[in-house]
C-alpha positions in Angstrom: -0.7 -32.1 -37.8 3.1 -31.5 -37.1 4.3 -28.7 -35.1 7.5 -27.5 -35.4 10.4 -27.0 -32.6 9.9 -23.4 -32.5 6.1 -23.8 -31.8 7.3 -25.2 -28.3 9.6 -22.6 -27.9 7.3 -19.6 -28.1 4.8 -21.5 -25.5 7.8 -22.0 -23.4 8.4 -18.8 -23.2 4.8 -16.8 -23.3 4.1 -19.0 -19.8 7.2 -18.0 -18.4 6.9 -14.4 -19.2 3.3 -15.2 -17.5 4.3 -16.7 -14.2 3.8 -15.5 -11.0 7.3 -14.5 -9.8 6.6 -10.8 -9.3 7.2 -10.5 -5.3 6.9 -6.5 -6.1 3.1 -7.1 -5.9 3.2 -9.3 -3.0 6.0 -8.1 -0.8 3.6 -6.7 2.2 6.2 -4.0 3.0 9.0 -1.7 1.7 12.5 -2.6 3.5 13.3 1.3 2.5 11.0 2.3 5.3 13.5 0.3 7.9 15.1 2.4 10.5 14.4 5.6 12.0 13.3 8.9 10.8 13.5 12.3 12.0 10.8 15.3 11.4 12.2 17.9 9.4 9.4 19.7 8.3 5.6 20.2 8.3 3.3 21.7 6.0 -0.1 22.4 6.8 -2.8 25.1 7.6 -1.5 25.8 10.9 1.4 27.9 12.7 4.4 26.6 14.3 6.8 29.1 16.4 10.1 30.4 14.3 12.5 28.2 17.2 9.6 24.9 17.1 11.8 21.7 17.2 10.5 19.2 14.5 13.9 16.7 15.5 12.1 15.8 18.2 9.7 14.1 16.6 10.8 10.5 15.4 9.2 7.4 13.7 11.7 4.1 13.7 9.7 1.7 11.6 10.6 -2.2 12.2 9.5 -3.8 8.8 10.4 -7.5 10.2 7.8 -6.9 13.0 5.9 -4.5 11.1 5.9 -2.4 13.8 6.6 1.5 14.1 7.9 3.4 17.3 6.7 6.7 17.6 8.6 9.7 19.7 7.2 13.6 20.5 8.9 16.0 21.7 7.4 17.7 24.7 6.1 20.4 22.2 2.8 18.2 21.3 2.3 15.0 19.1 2.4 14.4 15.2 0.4 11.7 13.9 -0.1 9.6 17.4 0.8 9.4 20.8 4.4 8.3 22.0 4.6 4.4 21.7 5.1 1.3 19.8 2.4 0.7 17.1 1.3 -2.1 14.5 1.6 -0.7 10.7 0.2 -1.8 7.4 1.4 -0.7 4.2 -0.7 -1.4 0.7 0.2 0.5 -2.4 2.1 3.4 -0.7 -0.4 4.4 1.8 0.6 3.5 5.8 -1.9 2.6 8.2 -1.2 3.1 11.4 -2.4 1.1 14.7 -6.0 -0.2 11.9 -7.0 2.7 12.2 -8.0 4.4 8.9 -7.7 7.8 10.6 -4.2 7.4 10.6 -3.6 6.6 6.9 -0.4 8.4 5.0 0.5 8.3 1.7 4.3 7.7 1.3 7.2 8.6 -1.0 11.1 8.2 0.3 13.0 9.9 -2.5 16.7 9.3 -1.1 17.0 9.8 2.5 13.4 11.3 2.9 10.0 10.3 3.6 7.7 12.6 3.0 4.1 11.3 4.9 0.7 13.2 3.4 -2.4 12.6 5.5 -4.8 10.5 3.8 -7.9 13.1 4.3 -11.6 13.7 3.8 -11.4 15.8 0.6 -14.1 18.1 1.2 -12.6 19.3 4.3 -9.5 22.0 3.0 -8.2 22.7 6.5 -7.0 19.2 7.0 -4.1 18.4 4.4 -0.8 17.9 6.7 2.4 16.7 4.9 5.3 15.6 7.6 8.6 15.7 5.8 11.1 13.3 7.8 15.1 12.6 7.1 16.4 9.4 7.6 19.4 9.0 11.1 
């Protein structure tokens, strides 16, 4: 049996369409994260005084060492002590320092990242969103 030219053509094509060039999948972390962010804002279940400094508060996220620096002002920590910490990212969700206590879901819609605890959902007193704008 004979096949005709176009025969080739669509299998050409079909295994293209089907090879494994998507780096979206594979890319181990998002280049938008680079650079450093400031706290804007925090929404939780808890109080923060009228005059409480959030630009204190800064994350500078290395994505070539996939590392993040983390600065607090002298009014308390958000999400870890001052210092320089190893991060993971898989599927919008950051890990911080392995340790899946300090696991954020991420969006950056222009130059914000908003961060949402990752959190136990029977417990309703610990959802904690951290709204940062990018220096």
């Amino acid at each position: 049996m004979k096949k005709s030219p176009l025969f080739y053509i669509i299998c050409a094509l079909l295994m293209a369409a089907c090879s494994n060039d998507d780096n979206s999948a594979t890319t181990p972390f998002t280049s938008s994260l680079q650079g450093a962010w400031t706290l804007n804002n925090v929404i939780c279940f808890c109080f923060f005084e009228d005059d409480f400094e959030f630009n204190a508060h800064q994350l500078t996220f290395d994505t070539s060492n996939n590392t993040v620096t983390v600065a607090n002002g002298a009014n308390g920590n958000f999400i870890i002590s001052p210092g320089v910490y190893d991060f993971t990212e898989d599927q919008g969700v950051l890990t911080i320092d392995n340790n899946e206590d300090l696991m954020y879901s991420y969006q950056i819609e222009g130059d914000e990242l908003t961060l949402v605890f990752v959190d136990e959902i029977n417990i309703a007193d610990d959802e904690v969103t951290l709204i940062y704008d990018r220096n």
